[in-house]
C-alpha positions in Angstrom: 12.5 9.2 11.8 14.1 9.2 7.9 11.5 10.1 6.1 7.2 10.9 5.6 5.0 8.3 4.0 4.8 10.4 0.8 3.0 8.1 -1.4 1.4 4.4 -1.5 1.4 3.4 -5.3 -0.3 0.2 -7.1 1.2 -1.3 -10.0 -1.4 -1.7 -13.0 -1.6 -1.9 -16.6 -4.7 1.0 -16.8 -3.4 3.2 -14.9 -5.6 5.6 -16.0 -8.7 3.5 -15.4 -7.4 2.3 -12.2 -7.0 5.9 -10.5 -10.7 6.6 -12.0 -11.7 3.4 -9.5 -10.1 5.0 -6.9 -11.6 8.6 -7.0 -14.4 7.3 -7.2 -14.7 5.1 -4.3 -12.8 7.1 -2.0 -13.1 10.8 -3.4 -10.0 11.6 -4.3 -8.8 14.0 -6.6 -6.4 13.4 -8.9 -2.9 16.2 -8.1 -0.2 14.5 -11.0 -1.3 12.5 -14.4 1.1 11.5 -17.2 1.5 8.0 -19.3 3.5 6.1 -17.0 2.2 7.6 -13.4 -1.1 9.2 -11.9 -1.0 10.8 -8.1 -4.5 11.5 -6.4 -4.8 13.3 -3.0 -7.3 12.7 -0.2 -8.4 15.4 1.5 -5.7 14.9 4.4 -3.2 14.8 1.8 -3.0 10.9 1.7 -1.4 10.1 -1.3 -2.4 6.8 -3.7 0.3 6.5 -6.6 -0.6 4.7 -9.8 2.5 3.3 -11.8 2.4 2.2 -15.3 3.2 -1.5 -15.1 2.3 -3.6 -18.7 3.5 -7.0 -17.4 1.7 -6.5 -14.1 0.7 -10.3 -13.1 -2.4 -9.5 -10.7 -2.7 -11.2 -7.3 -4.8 -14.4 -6.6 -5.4 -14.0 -3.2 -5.9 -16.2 -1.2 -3.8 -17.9 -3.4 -0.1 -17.5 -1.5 1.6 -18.4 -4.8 0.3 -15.3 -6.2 0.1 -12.8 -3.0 -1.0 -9.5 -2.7 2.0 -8.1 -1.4 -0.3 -5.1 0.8 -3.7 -3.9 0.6 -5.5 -1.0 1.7 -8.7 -0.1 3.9 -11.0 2.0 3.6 -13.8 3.3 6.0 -17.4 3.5 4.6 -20.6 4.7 6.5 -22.7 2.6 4.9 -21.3 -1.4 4.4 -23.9 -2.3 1.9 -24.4 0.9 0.1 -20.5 1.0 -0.3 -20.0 -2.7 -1.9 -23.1 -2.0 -4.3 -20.8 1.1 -5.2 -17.8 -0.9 -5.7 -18.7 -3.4 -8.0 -20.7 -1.0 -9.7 -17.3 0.5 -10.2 -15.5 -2.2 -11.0 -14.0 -4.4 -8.3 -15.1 -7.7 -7.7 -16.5 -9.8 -4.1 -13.5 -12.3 -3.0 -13.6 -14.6 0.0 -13.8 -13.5 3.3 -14.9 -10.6 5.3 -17.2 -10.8 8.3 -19.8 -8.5 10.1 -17.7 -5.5 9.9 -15.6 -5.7 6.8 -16.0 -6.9 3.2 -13.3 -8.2 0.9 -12.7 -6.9 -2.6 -11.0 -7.3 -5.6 -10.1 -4.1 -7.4 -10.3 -3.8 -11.9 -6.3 -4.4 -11.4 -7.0 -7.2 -9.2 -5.5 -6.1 -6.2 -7.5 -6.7 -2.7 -9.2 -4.1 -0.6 -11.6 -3.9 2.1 -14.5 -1.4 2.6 -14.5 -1.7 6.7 -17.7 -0.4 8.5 -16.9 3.1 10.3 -18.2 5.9 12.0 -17.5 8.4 8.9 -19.1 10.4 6.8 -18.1 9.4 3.6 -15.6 6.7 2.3 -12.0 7.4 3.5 -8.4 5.2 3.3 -8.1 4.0 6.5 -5.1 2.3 6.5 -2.4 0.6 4.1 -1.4 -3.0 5.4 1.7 -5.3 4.4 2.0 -8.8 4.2 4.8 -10.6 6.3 5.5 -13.9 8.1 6.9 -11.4 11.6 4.5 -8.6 12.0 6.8 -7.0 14.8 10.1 -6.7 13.7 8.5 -5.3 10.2 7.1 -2.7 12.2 9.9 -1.5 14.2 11.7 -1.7 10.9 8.7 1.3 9.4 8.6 2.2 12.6 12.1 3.7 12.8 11.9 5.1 9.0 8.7 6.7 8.9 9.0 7.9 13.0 6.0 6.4 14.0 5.2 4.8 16.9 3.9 1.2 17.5 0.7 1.6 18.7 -0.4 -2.1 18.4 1.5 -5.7 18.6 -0.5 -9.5 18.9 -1.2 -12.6 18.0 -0.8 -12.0 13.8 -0.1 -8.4 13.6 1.3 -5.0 14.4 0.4 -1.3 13.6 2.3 1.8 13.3 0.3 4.8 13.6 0.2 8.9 14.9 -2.5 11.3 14.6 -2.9 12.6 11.4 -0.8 10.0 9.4 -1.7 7.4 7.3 -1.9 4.3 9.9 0.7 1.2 8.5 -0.4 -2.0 9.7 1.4 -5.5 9.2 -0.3 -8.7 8.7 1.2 -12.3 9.0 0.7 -14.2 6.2 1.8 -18.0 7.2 3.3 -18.9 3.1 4.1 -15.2 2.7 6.3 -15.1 -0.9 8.1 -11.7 -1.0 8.7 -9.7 -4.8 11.5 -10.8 -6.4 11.3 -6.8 -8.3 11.7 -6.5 -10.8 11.2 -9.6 -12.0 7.3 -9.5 -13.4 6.5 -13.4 -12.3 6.7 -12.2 -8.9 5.5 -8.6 -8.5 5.7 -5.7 -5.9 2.1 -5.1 -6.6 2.7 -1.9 -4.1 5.1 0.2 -3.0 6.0 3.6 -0.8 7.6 6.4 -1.2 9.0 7.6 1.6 10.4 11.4 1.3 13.9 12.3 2.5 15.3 15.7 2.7 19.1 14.1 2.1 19.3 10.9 0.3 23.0 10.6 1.3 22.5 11.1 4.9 19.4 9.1 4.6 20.2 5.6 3.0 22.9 4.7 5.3 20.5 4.8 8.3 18.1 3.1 6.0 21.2 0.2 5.5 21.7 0.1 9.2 17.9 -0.6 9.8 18.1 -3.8 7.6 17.0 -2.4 4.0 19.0 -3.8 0.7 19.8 -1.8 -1.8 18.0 -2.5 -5.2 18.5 -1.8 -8.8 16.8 1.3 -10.2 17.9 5.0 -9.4 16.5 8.3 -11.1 17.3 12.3 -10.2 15.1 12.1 -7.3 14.7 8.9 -6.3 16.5 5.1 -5.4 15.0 2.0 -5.0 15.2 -0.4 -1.7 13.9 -3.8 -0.2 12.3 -3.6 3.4 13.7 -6.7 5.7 10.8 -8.2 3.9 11.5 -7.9 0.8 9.2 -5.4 -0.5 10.6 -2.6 -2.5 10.1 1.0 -1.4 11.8 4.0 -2.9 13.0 7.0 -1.1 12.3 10.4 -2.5 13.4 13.7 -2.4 
């Protein structure tokens, strides 16, 4: 293991507006707000990330011109009751879903799924990237975050351990990776992942196949996955 899964963030205009979606739905409480970023906690300590993005070009999915880059799940007890709730709130029905999952849109236009669970109330189940090799992406996180691989088939893999925030990679056939930070082909999402040396820990980060990107602050460098997704390690 580098580092913890601090924080999944979503690139929006409304920041503000988007992380009010978000409590909402999933009863989240917000932990950091200013102009340019918002932090909510779950009660587990899951982290969702909001980051001020003006030019953000929304997905079109399932348009793979305009990808969604990663999505999240969420467990609801009720299916029915919980879609009524969302689009009461905001998000929007898209395409596809079946008996035990429905897919939506949120007021950024990023996709989510509300996915029928034994829970008591709505809860983030998972975060899942787009990818055209599901395994090697998760040995990749797999190795950074120390989690294990818990599931590999036919169009997917998973990384998961009690108590953490479950990653799960999904092949997308036309996958289109961000070309960040150029705006015509956006991130749409990206982790933090928390290291307690940043010089002991982007070497091994190097060695596992990340790139080095543009874009540094006090606390924090920016990196492409084998991917191509950008993910920022934190400390």
């Amino acid at each position: 293991m580098i580092g913890n899964l601090r924080t999944v963030v979503l690139d929006a205009p409304d920041i503000k507006g988007l992380a009010a979606f978000y409590s909402e739905l999933a009863g989240l409480t917000e932990h950091y707000a200013d102009d340019e970023w918002i932090t909510l906690k779950a009660a587990d300590g899951t982290r969702l990330g909001f980051q001020h993005a003006p030019d953000h070009v929304p997905p079109r999915w399932p348009d793979p011109a305009h990808p969604q880059q990663m999505h999240l799940d969420l467990r609801v007890p009720d299916m029915a009751a919980a879609v009524e709730h969302a689009v009461k709130l905001g998000a929007t029905r898209l395409p596809g879903g079946g008996e035990t999952f429905t897919v939506l849109a949120d007021p950024a236009g990023h996709p989510f799924c509300l996915c029928q669970g034994e829970v008591d109330s709505a809860a983030l189940a998972d975060v899942a990237i787009d990818c055209t090799s599901a395994g090697p992406l998760a040995r990749f996180y797999s190795e950074l975050l120390g989690l294990p691989v818990t599931w590999e088939g036919e169009g997917g893999a998973m990384i998961s351990a009690e108590g953490r925030l479950p990653v799960i990679f999904q092949e997308i056939a036309e996958h289109r990776a961000p070309q960040w930070p150029d705006p015509a082909h956006p991130q749409q999402y990206h982790l933090d992942v928390e290291v307690s040396d940043i010089e002991q820990a982007e070497p091994k980060v190097l060695a596992l196949g990340a790139t080095r990107l543009a874009g540094a602050g006090d606390n924090w460098r920016v990196y492409a996955d084998p991917a191509g997704h950008p993910f920022c390690l934190v400390w």
